[in-house]
OpenMM code with the backbone's topology and positions (N, CA, C; nanometers):
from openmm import Vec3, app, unit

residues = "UNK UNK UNK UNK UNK UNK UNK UNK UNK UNK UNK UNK UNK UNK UNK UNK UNK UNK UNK UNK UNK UNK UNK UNK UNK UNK UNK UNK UNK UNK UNK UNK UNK UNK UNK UNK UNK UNK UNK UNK UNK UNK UNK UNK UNK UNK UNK UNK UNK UNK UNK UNK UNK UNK UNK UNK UNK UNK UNK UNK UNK UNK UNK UNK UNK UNK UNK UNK UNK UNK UNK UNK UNK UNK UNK UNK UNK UNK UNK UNK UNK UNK UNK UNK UNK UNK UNK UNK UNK UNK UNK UNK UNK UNK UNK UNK UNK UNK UNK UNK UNK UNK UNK UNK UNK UNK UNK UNK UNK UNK UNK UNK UNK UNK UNK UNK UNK UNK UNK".split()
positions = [
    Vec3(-0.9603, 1.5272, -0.9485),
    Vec3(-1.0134, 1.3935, -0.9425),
    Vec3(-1.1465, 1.3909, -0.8675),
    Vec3(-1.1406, 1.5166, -0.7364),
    Vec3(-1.2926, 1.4669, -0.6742),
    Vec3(-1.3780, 1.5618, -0.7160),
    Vec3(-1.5127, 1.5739, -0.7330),
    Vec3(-1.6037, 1.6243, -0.7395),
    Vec3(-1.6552, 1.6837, -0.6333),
    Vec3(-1.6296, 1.6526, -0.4619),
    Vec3(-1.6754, 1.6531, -0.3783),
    Vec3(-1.6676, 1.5697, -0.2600),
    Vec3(-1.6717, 1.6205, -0.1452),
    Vec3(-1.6417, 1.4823, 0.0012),
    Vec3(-1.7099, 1.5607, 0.0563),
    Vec3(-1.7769, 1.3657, 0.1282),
    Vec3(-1.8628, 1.4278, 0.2630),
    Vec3(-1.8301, 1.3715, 0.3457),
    Vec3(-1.8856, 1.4036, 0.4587),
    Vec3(-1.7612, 1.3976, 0.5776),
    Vec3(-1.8991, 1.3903, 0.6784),
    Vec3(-1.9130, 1.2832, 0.7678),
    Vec3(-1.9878, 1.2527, 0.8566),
    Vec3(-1.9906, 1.2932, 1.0173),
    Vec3(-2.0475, 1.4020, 1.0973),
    Vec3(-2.0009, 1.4526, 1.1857),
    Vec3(-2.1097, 1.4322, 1.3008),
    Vec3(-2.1049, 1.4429, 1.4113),
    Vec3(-2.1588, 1.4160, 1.5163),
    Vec3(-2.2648, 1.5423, 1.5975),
    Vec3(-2.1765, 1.6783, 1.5733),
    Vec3(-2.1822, 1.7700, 1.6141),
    Vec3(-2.1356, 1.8871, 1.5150),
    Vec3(-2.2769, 1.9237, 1.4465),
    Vec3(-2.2557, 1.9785, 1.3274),
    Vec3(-2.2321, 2.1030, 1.3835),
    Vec3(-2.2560, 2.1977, 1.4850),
    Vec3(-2.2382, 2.3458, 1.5097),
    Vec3(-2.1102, 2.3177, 1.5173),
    Vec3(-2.0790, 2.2647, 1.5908),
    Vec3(-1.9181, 2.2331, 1.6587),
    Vec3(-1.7938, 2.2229, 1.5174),
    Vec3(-1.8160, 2.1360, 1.4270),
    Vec3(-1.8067, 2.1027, 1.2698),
    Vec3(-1.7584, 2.2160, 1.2177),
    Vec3(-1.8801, 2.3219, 1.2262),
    Vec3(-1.8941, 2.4433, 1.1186),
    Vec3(-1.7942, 2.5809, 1.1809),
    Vec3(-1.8208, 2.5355, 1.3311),
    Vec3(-1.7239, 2.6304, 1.3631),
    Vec3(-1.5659, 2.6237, 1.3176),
    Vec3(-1.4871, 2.4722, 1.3471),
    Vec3(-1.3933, 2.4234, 1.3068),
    Vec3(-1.3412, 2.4588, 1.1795),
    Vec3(-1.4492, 2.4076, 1.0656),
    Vec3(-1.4185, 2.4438, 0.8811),
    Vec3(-1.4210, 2.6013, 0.8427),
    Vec3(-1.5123, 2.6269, 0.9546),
    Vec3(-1.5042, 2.8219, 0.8988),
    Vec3(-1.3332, 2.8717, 0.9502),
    Vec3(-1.3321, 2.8424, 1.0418),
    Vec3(-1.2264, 2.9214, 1.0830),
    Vec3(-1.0598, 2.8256, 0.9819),
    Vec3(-1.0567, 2.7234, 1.0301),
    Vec3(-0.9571, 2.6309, 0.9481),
    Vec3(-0.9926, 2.6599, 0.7955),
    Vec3(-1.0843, 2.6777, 0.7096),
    Vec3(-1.0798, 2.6918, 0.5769),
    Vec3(-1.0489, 2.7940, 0.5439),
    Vec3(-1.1320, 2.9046, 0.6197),
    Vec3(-1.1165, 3.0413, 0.6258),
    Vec3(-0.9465, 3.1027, 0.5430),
    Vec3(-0.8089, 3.0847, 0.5370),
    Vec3(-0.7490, 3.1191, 0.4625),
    Vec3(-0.7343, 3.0605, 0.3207),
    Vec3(-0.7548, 2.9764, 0.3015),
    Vec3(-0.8356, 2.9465, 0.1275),
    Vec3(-0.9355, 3.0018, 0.0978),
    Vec3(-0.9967, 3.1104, 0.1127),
    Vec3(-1.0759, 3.1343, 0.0766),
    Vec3(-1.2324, 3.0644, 0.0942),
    Vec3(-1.2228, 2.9987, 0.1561),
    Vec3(-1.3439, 2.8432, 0.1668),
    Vec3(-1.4480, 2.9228, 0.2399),
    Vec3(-1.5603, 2.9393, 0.2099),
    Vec3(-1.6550, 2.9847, 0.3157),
    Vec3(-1.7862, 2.8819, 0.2945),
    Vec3(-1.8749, 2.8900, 0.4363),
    Vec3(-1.9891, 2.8235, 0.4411),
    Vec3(-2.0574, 2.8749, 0.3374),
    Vec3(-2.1515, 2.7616, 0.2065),
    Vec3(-2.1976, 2.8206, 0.1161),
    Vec3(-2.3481, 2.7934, 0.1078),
    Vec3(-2.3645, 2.6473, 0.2037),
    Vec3(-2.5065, 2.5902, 0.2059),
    Vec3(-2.5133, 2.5363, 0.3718),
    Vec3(-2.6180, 2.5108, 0.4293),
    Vec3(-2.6270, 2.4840, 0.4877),
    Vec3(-2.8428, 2.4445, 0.5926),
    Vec3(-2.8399, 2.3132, 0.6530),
    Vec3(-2.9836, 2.3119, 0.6705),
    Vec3(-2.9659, 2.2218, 0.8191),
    Vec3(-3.0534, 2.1226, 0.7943),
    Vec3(-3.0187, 2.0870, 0.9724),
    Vec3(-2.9261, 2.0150, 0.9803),
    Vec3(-2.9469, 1.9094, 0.8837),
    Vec3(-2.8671, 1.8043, 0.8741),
    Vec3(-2.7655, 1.8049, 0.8079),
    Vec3(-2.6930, 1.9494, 0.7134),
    Vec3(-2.6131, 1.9478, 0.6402),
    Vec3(-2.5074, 2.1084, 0.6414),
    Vec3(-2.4070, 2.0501, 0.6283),
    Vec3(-2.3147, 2.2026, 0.5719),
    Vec3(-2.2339, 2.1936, 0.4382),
    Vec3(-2.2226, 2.2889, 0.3878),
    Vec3(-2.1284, 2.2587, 0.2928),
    Vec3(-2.0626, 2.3802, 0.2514),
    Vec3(-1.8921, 2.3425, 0.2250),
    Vec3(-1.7986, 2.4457, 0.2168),
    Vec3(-1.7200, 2.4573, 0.1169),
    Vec3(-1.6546, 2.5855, 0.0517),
    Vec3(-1.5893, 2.5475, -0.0715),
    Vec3(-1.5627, 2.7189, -0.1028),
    Vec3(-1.4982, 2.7384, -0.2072),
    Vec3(-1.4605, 2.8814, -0.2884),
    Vec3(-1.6519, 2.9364, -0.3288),
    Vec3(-1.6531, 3.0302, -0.2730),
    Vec3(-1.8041, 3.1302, -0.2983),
    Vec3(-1.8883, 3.0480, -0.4149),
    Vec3(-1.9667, 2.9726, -0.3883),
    Vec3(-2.0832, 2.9590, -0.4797),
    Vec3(-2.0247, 2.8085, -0.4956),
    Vec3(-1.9743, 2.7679, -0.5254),
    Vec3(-1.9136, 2.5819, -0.5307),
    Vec3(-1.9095, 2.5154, -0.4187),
    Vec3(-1.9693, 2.4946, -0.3192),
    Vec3(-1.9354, 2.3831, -0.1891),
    Vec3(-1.8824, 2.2914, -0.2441),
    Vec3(-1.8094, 2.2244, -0.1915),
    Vec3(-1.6937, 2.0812, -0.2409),
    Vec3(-1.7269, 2.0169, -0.1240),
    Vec3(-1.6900, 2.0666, -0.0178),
    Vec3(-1.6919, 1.9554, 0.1415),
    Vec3(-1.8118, 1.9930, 0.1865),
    Vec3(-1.8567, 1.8805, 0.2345),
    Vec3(-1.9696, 1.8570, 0.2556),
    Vec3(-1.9858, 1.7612, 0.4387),
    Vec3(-2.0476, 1.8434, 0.5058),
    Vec3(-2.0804, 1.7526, 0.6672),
    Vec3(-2.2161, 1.7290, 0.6341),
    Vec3(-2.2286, 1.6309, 0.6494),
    Vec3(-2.3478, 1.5327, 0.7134),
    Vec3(-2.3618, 1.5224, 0.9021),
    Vec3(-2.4994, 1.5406, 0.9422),
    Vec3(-2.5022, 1.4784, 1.0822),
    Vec3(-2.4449, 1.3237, 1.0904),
    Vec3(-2.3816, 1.3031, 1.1016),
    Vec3(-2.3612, 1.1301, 1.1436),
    Vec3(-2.4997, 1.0305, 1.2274),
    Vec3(-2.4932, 0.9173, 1.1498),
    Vec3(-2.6331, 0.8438, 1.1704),
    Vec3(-2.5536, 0.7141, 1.3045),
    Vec3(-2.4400, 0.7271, 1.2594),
    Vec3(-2.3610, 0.6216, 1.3236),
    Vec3(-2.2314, 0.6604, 1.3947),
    Vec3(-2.1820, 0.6141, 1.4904),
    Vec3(-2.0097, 0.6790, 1.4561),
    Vec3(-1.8978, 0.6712, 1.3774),
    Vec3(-1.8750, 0.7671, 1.3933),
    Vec3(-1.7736, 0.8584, 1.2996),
    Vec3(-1.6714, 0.7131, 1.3137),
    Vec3(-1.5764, 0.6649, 1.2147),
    Vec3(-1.4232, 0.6141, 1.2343),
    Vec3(-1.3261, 0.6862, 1.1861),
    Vec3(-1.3413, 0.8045, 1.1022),
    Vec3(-1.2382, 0.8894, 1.0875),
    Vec3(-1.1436, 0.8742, 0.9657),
    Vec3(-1.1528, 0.9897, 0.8927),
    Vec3(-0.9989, 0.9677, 0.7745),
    Vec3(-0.9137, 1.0756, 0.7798),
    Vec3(-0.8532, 1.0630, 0.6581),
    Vec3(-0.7667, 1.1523, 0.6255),
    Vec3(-0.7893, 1.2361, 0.5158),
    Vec3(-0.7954, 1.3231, 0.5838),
    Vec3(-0.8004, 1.4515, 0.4480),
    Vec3(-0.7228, 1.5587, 0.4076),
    Vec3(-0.6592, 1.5753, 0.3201),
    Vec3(-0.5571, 1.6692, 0.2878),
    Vec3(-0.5990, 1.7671, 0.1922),
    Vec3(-0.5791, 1.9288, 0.2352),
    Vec3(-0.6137, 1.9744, 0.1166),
    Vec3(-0.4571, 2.0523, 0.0802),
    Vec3(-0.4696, 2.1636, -0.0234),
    Vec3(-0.3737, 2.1670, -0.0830),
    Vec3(-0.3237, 2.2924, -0.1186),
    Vec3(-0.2416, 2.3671, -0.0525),
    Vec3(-0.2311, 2.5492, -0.1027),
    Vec3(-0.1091, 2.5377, -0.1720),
    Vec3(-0.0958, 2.6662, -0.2225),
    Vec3(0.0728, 2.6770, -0.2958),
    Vec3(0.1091, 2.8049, -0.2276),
    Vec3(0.0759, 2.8385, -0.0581),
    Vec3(0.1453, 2.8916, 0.0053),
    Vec3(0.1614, 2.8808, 0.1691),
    Vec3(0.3062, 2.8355, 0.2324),
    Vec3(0.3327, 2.8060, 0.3526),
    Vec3(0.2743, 2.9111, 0.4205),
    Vec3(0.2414, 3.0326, 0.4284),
    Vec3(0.1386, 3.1232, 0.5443),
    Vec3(-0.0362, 3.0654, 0.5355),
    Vec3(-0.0636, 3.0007, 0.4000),
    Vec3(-0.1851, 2.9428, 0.4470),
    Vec3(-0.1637, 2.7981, 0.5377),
    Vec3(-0.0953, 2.7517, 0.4940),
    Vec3(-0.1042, 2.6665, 0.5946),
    Vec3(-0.0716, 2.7005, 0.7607),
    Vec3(0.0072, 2.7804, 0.8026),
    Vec3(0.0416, 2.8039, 0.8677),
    Vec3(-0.1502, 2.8910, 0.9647),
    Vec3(-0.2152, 2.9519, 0.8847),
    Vec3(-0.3222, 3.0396, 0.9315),
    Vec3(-0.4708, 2.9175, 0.9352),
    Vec3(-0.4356, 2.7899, 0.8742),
    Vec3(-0.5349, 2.6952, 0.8557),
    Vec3(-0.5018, 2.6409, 0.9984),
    Vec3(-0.3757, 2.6001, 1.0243),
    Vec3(-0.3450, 2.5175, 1.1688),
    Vec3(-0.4033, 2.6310, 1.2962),
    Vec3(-0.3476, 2.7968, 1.2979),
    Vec3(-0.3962, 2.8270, 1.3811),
    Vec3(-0.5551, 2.8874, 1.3915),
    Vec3(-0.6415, 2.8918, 1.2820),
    Vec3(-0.7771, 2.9161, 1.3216),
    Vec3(-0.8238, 2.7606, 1.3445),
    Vec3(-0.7876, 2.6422, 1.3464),
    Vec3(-0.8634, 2.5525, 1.3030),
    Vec3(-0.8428, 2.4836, 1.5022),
    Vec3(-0.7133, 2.5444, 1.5445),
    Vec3(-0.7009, 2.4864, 1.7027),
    Vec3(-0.7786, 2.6305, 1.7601),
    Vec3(-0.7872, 2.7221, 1.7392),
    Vec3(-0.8636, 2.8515, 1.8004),
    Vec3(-1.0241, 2.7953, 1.8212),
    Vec3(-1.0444, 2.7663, 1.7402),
    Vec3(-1.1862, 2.6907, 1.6548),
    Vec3(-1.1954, 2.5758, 1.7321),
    Vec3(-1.1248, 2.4790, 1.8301),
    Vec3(-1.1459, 2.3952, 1.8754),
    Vec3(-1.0803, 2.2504, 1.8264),
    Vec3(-0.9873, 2.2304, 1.7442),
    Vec3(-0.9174, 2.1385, 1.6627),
    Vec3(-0.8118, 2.0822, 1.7430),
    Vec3(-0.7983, 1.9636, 1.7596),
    Vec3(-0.6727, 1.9571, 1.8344),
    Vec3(-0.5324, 1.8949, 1.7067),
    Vec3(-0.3921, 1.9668, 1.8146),
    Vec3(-0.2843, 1.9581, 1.7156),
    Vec3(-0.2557, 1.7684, 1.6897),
    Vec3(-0.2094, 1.7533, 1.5806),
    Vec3(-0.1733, 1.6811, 1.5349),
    Vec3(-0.0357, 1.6419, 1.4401),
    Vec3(-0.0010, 1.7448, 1.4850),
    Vec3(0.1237, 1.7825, 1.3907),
    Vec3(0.1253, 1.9940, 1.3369),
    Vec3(0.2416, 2.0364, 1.4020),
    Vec3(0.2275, 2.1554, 1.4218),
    Vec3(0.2974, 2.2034, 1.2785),
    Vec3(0.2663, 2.3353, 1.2035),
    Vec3(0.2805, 2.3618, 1.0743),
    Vec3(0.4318, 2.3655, 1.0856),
    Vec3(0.5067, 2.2671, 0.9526),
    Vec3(0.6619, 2.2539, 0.9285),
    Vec3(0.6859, 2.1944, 0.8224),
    Vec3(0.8225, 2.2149, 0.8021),
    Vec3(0.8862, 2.0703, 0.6697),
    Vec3(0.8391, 1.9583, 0.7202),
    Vec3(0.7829, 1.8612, 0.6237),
    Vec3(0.8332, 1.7197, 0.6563),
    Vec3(0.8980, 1.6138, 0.5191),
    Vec3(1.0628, 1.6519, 0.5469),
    Vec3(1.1379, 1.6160, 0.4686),
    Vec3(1.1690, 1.4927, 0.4475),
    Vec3(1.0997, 1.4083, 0.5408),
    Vec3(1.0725, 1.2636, 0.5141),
    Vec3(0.9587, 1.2311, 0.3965),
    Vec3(0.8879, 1.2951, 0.3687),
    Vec3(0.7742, 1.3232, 0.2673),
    Vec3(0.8408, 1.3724, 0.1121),
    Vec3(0.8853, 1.5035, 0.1523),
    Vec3(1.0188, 1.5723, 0.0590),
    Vec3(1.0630, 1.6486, 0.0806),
    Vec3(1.1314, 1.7152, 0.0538),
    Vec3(1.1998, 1.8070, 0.0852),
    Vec3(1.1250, 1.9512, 0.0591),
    Vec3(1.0331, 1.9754, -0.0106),
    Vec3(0.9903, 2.0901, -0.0078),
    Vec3(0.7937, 2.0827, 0.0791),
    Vec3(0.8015, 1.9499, 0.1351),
    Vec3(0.6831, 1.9196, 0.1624),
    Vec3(0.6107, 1.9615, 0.3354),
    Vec3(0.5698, 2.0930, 0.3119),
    Vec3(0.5336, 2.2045, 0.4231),
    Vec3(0.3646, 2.1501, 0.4434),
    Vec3(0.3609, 2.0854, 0.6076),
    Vec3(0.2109, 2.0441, 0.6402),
    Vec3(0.2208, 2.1234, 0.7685),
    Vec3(0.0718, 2.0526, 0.8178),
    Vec3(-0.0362, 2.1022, 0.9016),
    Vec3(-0.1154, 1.9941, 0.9480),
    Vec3(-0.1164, 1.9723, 1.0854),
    Vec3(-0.2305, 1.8244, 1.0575),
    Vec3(-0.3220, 1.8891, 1.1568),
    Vec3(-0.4086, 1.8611, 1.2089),
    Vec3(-0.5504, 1.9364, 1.2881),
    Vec3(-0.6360, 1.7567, 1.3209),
    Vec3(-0.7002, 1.7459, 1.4288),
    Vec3(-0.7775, 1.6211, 1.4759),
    Vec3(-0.9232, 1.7628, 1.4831),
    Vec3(-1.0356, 1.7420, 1.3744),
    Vec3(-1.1523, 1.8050, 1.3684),
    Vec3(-1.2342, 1.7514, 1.5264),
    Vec3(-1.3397, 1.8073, 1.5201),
    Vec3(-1.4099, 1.7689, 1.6498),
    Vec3(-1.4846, 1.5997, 1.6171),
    Vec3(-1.4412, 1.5568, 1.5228),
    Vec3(-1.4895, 1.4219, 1.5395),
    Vec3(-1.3882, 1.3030, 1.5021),
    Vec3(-1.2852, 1.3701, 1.5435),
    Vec3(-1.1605, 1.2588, 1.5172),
    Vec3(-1.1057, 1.2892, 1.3744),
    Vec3(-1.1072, 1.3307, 1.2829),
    Vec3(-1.0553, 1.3232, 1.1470),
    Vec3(-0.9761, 1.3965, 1.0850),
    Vec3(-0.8550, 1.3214, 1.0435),
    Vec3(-0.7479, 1.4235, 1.0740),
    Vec3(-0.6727, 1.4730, 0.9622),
    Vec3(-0.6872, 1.6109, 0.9761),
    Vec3(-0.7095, 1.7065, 0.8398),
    Vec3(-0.5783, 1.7686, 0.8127),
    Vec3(-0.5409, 1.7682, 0.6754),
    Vec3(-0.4360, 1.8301, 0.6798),
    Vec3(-0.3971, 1.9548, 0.5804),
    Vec3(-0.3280, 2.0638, 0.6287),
    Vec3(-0.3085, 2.1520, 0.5053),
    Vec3(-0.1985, 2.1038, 0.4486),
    Vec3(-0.1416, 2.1221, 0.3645),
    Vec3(-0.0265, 2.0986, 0.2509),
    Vec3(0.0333, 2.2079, 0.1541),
    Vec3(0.1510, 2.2293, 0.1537),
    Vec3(0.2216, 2.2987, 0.0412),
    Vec3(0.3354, 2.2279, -0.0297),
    Vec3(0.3901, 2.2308, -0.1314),
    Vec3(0.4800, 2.1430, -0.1787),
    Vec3(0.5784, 2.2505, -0.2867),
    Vec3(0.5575, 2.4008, -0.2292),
    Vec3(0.6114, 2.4687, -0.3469),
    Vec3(0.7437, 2.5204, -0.2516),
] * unit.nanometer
topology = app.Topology()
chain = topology.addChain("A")
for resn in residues:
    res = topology.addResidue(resn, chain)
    for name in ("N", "CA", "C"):
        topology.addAtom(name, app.Element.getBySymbol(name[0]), res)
């Protein structure tokens, strides 16, 4: 459905450190990047996209999506190594469904990211 998200940040070094290390088991690496911009995604496609923020940040939700519980599990711990705070530590949440394995992470500008498996 998306083409792409950008994501408005305050403290773009701080940002890049966070998405490298947290994307880092999807495969996601920094693919572009200039003063005011980063962008991350599978080698040669950036999808997510930081902007410097012109204003402050209010923060969403973002979920991305693996079809395996050790990535999620390696997204939660590079992404708090990296400076992320927990938000929900990698597990079932069988209130969701029963096969529904997350990750939640608070990025360095409030926005709170989540890995996902559902297999």
């Amino acid at each position: 459905m998306f083409d792409h998200i950008g994501l408005h940040v305050r403290d773009l070094e701080a940002s890049i450190k966070f998405y490298t290390a947290a994307l880092a088991p999807f495969g996601h690496v920094l693919g572009s990047r200039d003063d005011t911009s980063a962008g991350f995604g599978p080698p040669g496609a950036p999808s997510l996209w930081l902007y410097v923020a012109k204003t402050k940040s209010t923060g969403i939700h973002l979920a991305l999506a693996t079809t395996k519980r050790a990535l999620v599990d390696k997204f939660y711990a590079g992404g708090i190594e990296a400076g992320g705070k927990d938000n929900g530590k990698p597990g079932l949440r069988k209130d969701y469904s029963p096969t529904y394995y997350a990750a939640f992470l608070v990025d360095p500008d409030g926005n709170n990211i989540e890995a996902v498996c559902t297999a």
